[in-house]
N, C-alpha and C positions, 0 to 999 in steps of 0.2 A: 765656769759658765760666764762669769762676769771678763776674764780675761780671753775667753772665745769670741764673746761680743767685740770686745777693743778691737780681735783682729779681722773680725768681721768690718767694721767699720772702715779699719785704716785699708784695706785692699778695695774695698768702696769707691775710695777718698782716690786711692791710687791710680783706678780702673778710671773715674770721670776726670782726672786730672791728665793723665793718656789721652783719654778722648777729648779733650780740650785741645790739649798740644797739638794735636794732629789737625783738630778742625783750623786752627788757628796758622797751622803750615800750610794747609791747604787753601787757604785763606789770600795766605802773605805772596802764594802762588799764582794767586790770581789776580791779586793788584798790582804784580810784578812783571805779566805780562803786557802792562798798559807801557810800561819801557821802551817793549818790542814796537807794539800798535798803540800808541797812545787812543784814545776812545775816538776822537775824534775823525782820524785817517779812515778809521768805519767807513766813513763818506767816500775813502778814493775808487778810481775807477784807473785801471792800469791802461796804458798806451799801449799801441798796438805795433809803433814802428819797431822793425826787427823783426816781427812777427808773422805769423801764415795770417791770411783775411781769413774773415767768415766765412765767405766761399768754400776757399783751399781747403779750411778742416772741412766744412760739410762732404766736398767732393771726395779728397781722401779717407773720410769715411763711409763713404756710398760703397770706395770698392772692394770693401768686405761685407755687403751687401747680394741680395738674390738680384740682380741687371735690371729681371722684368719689374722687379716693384720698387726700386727708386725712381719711377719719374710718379707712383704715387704719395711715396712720401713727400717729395716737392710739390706735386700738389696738394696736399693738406697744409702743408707749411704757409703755402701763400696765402692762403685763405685771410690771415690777418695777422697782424702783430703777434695775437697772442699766440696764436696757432704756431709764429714762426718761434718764438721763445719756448714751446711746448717742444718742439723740434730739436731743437738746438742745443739741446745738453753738451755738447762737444764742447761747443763755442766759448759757453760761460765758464766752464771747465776750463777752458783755456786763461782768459779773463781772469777770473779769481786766482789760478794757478799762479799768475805774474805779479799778483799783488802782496805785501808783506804780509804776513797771517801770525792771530795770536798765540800757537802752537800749544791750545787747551784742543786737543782733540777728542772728538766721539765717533761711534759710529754714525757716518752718515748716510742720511738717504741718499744722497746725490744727485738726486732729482725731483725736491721738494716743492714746486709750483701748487697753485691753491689746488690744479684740479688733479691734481693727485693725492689729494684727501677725499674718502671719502668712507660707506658703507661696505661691510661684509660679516659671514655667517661667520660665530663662533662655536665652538664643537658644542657647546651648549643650546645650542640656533638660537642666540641671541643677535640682534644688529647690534655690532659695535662701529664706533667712529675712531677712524684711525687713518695713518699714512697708508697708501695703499701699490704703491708701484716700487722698485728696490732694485730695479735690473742695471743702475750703478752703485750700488752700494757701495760704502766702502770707509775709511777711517780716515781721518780727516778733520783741519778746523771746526769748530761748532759752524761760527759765523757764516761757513760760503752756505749750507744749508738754508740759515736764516736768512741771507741776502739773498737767494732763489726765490724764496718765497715770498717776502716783500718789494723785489723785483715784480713779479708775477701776480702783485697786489695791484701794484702803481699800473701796468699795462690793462687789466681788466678796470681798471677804474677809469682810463681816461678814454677804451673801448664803451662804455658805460655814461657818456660824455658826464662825471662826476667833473665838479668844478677845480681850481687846483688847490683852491685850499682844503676844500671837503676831502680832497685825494691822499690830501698833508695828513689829515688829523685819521682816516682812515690807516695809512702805514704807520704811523707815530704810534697810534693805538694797538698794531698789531706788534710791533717794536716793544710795547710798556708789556703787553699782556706775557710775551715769550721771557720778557729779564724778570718781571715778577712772578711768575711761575716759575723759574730753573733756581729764582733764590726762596720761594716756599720750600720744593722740594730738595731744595740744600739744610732744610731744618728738616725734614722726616729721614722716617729712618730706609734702608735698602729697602725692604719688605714692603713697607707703605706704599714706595714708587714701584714698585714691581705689581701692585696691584692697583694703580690708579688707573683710570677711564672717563671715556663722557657716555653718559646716559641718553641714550636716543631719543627722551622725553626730554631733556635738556637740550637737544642742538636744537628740537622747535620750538620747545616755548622761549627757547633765548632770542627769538626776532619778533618779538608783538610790534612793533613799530612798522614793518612789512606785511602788510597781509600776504601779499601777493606771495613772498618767499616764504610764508608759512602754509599756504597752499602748496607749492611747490615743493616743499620740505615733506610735505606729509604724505605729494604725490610719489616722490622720488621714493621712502620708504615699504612704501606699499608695493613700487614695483620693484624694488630688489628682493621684497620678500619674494616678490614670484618667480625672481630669476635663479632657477635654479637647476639643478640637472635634468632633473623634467621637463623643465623648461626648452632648457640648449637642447634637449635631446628630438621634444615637439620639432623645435624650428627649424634647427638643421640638418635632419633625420626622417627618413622616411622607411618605413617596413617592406621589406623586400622578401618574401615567404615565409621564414621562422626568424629572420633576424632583421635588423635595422642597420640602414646605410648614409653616409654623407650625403647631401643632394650638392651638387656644386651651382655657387652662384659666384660667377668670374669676374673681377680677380680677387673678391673680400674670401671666398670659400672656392679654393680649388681639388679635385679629386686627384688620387697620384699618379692615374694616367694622363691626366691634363696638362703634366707638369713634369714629367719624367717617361726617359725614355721607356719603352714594352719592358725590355729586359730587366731595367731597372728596379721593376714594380715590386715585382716580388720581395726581390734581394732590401728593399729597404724597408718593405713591410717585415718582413724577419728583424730587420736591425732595432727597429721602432718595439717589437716585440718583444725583444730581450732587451733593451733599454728597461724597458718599463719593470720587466722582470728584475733587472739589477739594481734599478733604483729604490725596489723596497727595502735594500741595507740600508738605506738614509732615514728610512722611517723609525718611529716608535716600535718595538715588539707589538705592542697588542695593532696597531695600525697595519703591521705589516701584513699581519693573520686577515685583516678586512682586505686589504688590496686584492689578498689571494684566491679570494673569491671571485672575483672578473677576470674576465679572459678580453683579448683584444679582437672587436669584430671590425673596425675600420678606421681607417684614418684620413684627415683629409688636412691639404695647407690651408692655414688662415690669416688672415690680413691682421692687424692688430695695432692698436695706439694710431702713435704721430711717430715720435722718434725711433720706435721699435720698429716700424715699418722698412721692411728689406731683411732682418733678422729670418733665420729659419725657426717658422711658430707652428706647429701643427696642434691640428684635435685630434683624439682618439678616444674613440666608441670602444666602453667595455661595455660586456653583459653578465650578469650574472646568471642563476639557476633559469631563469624566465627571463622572454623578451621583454616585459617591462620594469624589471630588474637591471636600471641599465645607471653608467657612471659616465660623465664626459670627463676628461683631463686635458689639459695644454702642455705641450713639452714644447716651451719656447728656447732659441738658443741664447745662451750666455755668453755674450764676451766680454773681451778685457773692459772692467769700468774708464769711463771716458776722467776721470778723477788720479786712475795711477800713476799715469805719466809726471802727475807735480805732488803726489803722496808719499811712492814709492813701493816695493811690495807688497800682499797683505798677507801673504805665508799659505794660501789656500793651493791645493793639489790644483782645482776645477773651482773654472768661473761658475757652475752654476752651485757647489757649496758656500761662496761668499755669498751668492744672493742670497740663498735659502737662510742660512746660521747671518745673516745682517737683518733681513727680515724677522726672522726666531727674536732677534735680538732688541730690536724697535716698536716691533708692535707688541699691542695689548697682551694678543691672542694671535694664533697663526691657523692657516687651512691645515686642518687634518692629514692631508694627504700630500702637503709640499714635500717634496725632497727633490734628489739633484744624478747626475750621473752622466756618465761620456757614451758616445754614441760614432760611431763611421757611418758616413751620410756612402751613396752609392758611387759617388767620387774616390771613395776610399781614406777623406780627410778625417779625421778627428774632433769632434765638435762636443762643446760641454751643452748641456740641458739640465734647465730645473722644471720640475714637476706640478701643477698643481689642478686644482680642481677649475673648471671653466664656469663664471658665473655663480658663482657660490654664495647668492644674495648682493652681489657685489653694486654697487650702486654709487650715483654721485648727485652732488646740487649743482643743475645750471642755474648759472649764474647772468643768463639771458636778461635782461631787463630788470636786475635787481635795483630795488633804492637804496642810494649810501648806507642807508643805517642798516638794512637788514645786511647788507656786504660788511659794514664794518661789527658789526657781532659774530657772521662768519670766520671773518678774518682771524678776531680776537680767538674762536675754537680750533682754530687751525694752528694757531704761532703756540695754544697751550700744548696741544696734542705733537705739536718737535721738540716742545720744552720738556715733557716729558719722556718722547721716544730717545733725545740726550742723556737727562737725566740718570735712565737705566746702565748709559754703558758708558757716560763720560764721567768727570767730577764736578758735580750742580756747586758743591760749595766755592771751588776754585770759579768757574763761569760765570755765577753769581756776582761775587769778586768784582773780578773783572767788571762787569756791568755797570754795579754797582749801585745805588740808592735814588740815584736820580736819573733824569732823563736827558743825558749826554750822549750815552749810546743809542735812545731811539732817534733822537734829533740825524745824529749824521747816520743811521740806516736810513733813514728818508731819503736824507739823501743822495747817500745811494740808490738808493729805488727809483728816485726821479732820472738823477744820470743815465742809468742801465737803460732804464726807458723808453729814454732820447735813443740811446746804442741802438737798440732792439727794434725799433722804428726805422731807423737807417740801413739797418741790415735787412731788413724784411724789405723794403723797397729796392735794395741791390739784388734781393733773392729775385722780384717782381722783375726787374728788366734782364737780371740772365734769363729767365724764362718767356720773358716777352720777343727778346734779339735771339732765341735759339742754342744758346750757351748749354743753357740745363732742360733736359729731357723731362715734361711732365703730363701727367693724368689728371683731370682736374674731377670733383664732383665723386669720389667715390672713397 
């Protein structure tokens, strides 16, 4: 007994002495990367001589775009600054791409701007807060995620006319909350961070200091809870004898006769059908058996985002036993993440499983019904799509008129909520590391943030006069 215990103890001894060594490798790996990036370079902003302009990328990515709705995504883009940085994923992609990186990667959102955080239903119908857009997904430095976002901090603050030091201590503070949260959960265990979250009770009462955005907070939840397939269904649906039909409203909802040739109709309503049909392999078993219970009664294109604008997005009306038995879904298309080009590959068959298994990957909780699958449009090209439900509680905070402080308590749930969606798939102890105890690294994300800023201001004003001298094609107001 007593010689059972001994060897109880020494494999103990053994097991935390393992787990030390490792933590302490993973550690030495992180303060090692400062070599590469010393903390402070955090601050650079890559040159652009050599390089395509802002322009160039945007236009050469227009032309894998639908014709007729690039001149609306230019016009959303011009709307302002921020609008044009909501846009422009390519760009900063590009940007970051050119600059020396700590090479601790996670998966990344790849397009983590503030207002891509927000509300959605969990299969539980709970509101959770979490990242909420992934259609660049992809693997990747921690940092260029963090620097979208406190990019996308500094533009809404100085839109906000926030003074510049208030703007300072706003991104500094989003900067402290994201390095002290990736090294908390560098001391829990996997499990812990696979089930951490914010409590929807806590993103309001964390702004007492704003009424206003506590108003607003309490508004925006209220109406995500209503937005939901009943909802989409209400609004963009109408009853047409025993079943329910798209109503088109041109060009945010168009019908597929509006948009595709007679002959075409059919032939790509079948293809949309069996899509959908194929795409329940992507699903859970027991998910797949719910899908199969709806049948496809319409479909219609829908306008969508900033930067997804021009992508192929459609809705599609299922039904189930009874007309008001009804599901909406989005089969948006996928393409290559605007991040591969300076990643590298990320091993997936179809752009639209990276999205889906990147998203699986990040958030809390994911839509029930996301999966992914390849599709031939009536052209006969090949095109990847992921699946998900339309409006699924899905909600955001504007950010209209907020005061500094209830933004920067925002902010601070926003840099926890990447420090976590990291945490899950990269190494928090190594990033941690890196970071390190003090505030070196938020200091030069600042800025960075203020740099980019400045960039994002200049390009949004070059975007404003190709479109004022006739350069770029756009739709303004829709």
């Amino acid at each position: 007994m007593t010689e059972d215990r001994a060897t109880g103890r020494t494999a103990e001894r053994s097991t935390a002495t393992r787990a030390s060594a490792e933590r302490t490798e993973r550690a030495a790996a992180g303060r090692a990367a400062r070599k590469r990036v010393p903390r402070s370079r955090l601050a650079d902003v890559a040159g652009r001589d050599g390089r395509p302009g802002a322009l160039d990328l945007l236009e050469a990515q227009a032309t894998t775009r639908l014709p007729d709705l690039v001149p609306v995504r230019y016009g959303r883009m011009a709307e302002s600054p921020f609008a044009y940085l909501r846009g422009s994923a390519v760009v900063m992609a590009a940007d970051l791409g050119a600059s020396a990186d700590t090479g601790l990667r996670v998966q990344l959102c790849g397009d983590a701007h503030v207002a891509n955080f927000g509300t959605y239903g969990s299969p539980e119908r709970n509101l959770v807060f979490d990242l909420n857009d992934f259609d660049e997904t992809h693997p990747g430095p921690f940092e260029w995620d963090l620097k979208r976002l406190l990019a996308s901090l500094e533009v809404v603050a100085r839109a906000l006319d926030v003074g510049r030091r208030r703007r300072r201590e706003i991104v500094v503070g989003a900067a402290r909350a994201y390095r002290e949260a990736v090294r908390d959960f560098a001391a829990q265990s996997a499990l812990a961070v696979w089930y951490a979250r914010i409590d929807l009770g806590d993103l309001v009462d964390a702004v007492p200091q704003d009424e206003r955005m506590v108003r607003r907070a309490r508004a925006a939840l209220d109406k995500a809870r209503r937005r939901d397939h009943l909802q989409a269904a209400a609004r963009l649906t109408r009853v047409e004898g025993d079943e329910r039909r798209f109503v088109a409203d041109p060009p945010l909802v168009s019908t597929l006769e509006d948009v595709l040739p007679a002959d075409a109709v059919p032939v790509f309503r079948r293809g949309i059908a069996d899509l959908l049909v194929d795409y329940r392999a992507s699903l859970a078993p027991d998910r797949r058996r719910l899908a199969e219970r709806y049948r496809v009664v319409d479909i219609a294109r829908k306008v969508v985002g900033v930067g997804s604008v021009g992508t192929r997005a459609f809705v599609v009306l299922l039904q189930g036993v009874d007309a008001d038995d009804v599901l909406v879904l989005q089969a948006k298309e996928a393409q290559a993440s605007v991040l591969e080009p300076y990643t590298g590959g990320d091993g997936y068959a179809m752009q639209g499983q990276r999205v889906v298994e990147g998203q699986r990957l990040m958030q809390a909780v994911s839509d029930v019904m996301l999966g992914w699958q390849r599709s031939a449009g009536p052209d006969g090209v090949a095109r990847d799509y992921y699946v998900r439900q339309l409006r699924d509680w899905k909600g955001g905070l504007d950010l209209t008129g907020a005061r500094p402080a209830g933004l920067a308590v925002y902010a601070r749930l926003c840099a926890w909520t990447l420090a976590r969606a990291h945490a899950r798939s990269g190494d928090a102890i190594a990033i941690g590391a890196y970071l390190g105890g003090s505030s070196a690294a938020d200091e030069a994300l600042a800025d960075f943030a203020a740099a980019y800023a400045d960039r994002t201001e200049s390009d949004h004003a070059d975007l404003e006069e190709a479109v004022d001298d006739g350069r770029l094609p756009v739709v303004r107001g829709v």
